[in-house]
C-alpha positions as CSV (number, residue, x, y, z in Angstrom):
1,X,2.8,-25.8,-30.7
2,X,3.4,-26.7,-27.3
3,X,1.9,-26.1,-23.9
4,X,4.5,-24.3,-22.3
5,X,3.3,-21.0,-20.6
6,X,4.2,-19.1,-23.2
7,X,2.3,-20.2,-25.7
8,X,-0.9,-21.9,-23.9
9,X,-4.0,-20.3,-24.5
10,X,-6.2,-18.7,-21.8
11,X,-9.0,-18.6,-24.5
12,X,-11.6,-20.9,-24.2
13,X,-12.8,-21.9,-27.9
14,X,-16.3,-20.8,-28.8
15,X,-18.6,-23.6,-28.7
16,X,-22.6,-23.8,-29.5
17,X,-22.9,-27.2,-27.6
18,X,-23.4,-27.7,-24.0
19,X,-19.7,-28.3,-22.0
20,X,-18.9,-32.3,-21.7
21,X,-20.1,-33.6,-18.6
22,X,-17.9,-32.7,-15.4
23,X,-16.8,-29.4,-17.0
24,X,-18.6,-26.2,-15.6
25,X,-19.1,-23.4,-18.5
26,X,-17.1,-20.4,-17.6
27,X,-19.2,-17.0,-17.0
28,X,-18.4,-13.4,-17.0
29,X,-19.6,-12.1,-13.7
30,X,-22.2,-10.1,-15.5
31,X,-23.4,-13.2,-17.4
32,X,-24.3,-14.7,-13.2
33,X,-26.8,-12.1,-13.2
34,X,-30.5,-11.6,-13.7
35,X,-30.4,-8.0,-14.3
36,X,-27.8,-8.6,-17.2
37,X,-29.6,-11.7,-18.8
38,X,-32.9,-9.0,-18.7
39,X,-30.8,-6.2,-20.2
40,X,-29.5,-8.1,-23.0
41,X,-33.1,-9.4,-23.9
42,X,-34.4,-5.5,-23.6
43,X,-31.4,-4.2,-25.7
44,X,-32.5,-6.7,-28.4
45,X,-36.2,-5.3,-28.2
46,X,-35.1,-2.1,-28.4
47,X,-32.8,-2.0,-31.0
48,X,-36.1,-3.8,-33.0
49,X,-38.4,-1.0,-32.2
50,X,-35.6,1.4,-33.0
51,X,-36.1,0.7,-36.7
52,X,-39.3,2.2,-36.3
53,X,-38.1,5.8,-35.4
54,X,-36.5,8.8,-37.3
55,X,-32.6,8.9,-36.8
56,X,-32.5,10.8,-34.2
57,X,-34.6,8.7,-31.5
58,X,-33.3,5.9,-33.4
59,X,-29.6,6.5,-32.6
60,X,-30.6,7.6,-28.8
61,X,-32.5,4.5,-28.1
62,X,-30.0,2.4,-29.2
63,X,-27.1,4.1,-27.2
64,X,-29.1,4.3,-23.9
65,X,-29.9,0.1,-24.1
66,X,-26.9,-0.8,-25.3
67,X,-25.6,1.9,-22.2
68,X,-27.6,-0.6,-19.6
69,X,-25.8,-3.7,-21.2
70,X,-22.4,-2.5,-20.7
71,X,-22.6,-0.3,-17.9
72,X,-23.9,-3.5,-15.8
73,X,-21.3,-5.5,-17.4
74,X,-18.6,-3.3,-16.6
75,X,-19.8,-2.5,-12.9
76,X,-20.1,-6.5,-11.9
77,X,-16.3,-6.7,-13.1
78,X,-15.4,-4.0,-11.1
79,X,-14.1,-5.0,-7.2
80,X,-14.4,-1.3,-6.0
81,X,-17.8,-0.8,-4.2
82,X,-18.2,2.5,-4.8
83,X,-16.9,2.1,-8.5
84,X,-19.7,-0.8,-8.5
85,X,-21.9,1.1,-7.4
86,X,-20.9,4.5,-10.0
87,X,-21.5,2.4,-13.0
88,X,-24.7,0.5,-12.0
89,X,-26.1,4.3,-11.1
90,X,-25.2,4.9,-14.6
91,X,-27.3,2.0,-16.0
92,X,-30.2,2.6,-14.0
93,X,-30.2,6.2,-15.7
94,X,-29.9,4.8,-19.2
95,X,-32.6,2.4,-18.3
96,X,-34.8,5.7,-17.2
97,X,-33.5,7.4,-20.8
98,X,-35.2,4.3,-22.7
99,X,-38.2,4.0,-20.8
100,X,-38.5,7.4,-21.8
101,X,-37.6,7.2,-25.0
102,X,-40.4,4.2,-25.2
103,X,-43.5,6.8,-24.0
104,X,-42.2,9.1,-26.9
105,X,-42.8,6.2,-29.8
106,X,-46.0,5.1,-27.9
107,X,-47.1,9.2,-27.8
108,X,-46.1,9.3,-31.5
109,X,-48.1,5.6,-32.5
110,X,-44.9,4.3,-33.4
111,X,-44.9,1.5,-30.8
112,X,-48.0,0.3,-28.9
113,X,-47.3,-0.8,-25.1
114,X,-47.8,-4.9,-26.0
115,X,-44.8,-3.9,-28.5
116,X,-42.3,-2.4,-26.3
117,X,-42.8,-4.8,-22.8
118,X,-39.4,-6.4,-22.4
119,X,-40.6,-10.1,-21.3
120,X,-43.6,-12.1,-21.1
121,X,-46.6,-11.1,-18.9
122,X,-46.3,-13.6,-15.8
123,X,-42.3,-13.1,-16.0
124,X,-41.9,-9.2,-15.2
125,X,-39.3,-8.7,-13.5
126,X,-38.2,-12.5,-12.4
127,X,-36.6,-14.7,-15.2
């Protein structure tokens, strides 16, 4: 195969080693942000504690963390300000759905509050 533009890959190869020295690993612009890294880490929490729950809450929680994920995601691709703006609005809200959706398993004993913080006493808020 040759590396005519035709049939050179714009892929870069998944690798679970750092990049050689000299080469910069290439980011998503969501993966530049805090808010994304702390999403991620919350959506993985969540989906934990979600095993805990009837079906219902189960499936809500999951779709409103994963929702902050990839609304945050999509909005830091986007170039538009106001669409920017549109989706982040849209993760904040899924981000109020799970909080809520956290006081309903702490109401019902399923989670305690230690159980359901996102991060680390000492880091809240700053990575």
């Amino acid at each position: 195969m040759s590396n005519t533009p035709s049939t050179h890959s714009t892929v870069a190869p998944a690798s679970d080693s750092a990049p050689p020295r000299g080469e910069r690993e290439i980011l998503l612009d969501a993966e530049r942000l805090d808010v994304y890294r702390v999403a991620l880490e919350f959506q993985s929490r969540a989906a934990g504690l979600a095993l805990r729950a009837d079906a219902v809450v189960r499936d809500q929680l999951r779709r409103a963390s994963l929702s902050i994920v990839l609304n945050i995601a999509e909005g830091a691709g986007q170039r538009s300000r106001p669409q920017k703006r549109h989706l982040y609005a849209i993760a904040r809200g899924s981000a109020m759905e799970s909080a809520a959706i956290l006081d309903v398993l702490r109401s019902l004993g399923v989670a305690s509050p230690g159980s359901i913080r996102p991060w680390p006493e000492g880091r809240r808020g700053h990575p």
